[in-house]
N, C-alpha and C positions, 0 to 999 in steps of 0.2 A: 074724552071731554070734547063736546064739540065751540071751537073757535080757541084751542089752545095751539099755538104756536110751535109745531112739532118739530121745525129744523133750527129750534136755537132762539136766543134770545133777538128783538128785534133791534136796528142798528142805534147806536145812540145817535142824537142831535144836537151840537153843542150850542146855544144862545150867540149872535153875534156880538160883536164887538165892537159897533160902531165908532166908540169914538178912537180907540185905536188905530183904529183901520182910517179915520177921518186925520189923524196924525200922520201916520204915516206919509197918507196922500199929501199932507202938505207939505211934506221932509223933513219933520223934526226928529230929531235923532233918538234912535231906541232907548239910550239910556234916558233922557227926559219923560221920555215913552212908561217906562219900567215905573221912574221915580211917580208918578200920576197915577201908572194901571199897573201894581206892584203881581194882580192875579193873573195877569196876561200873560198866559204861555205862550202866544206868538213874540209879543216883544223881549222875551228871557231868550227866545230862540233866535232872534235877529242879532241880539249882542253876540249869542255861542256864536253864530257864523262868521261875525266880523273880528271876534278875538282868535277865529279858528284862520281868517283869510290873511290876517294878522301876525298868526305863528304861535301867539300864544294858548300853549296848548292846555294847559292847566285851570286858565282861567275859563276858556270853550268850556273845557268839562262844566268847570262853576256853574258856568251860567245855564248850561244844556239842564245840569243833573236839578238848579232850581222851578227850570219850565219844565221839565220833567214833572215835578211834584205837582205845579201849578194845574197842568195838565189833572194828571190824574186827579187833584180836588174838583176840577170843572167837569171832567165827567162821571165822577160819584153823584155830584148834583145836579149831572142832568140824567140820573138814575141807571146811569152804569156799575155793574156789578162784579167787576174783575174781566169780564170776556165778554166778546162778541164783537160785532163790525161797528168799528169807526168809520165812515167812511168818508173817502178824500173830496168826493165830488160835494159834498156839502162844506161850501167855501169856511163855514164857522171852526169847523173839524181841522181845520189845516195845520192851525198855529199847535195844538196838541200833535199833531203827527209828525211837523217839523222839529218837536223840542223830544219828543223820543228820536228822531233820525237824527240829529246834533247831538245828542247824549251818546249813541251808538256811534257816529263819526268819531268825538270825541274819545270813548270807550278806547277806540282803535289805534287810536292815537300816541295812546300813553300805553298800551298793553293789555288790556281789560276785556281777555278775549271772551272770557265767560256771561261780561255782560253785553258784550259785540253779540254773542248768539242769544240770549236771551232777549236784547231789544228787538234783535231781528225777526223772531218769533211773534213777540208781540206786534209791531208791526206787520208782518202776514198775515195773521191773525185779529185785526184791527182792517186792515184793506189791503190783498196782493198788492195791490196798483201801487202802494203809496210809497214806495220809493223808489220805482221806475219814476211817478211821478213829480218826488222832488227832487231827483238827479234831473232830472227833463228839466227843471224850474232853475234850474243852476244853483241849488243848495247845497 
């Protein structure tokens, strides 16, 4: 068929987030963040990092494994279908890649090796870069 996309599905695009992102900038704290923009997988991922920089490692999971979920709703809806590239360089994408790489930090954490290799996968498979990326980003 001609203009059918033969190496795979094309990458998805997640919607921004302005106002989150307009919170942030102003320094209100994630959790206020959450309680506002409860689908916000970036700010479910900001809490896993700071309960994770924190110590507490139990709660990082919590919050990682809820932006996890958040995640994957935001990119069902924006017409993701289990696979293909997320990719990092579209700043929207980020807060989803962050809350699988804090689920996967977390995973590791507490012993969870099978889900350590399974987020890892998905993330490769979502974008190589993307956690060279957010170890770069000091996540």
């Amino acid at each position: 068929m001609i203009g059918e996309n033969l190496l795979g599905p094309e990458p998805t695009h997640l919607q921004p987030e302005p106002e989150v992102v307009a919170a942030l900038a102003a320094g209100t704290d994630p959790e206020s963040i959450v309680r506002q923009h409860p689908e916000s997988p970036l700010a479910w991922a900001l809490l896993a990092d700071r309960a994770d920089a924190e110590g507490r490692e139990v709660e990082a999971y919590a919050f990682a494994r809820v932006g996890y979920h958040r995640g994957l709703d935001a990119l069902r809806k924006s017409g993701w279908r289990g696979a293909g590239p997320v990719p990092w360089a579209h700043e929207p994408n980020r807060g989803v890649l962050r809350a699988l790489y804090a689920l996967r930090r977390s995973a590791a954490r507490i012993g969870e090796q099978s889900e350590v290799e399974r987020l890892t996968e998905f993330l490769d498979g979502a974008d190589p870069q993307a956690i060279a990326a957010i170890e770069a980003a000091g996540a």
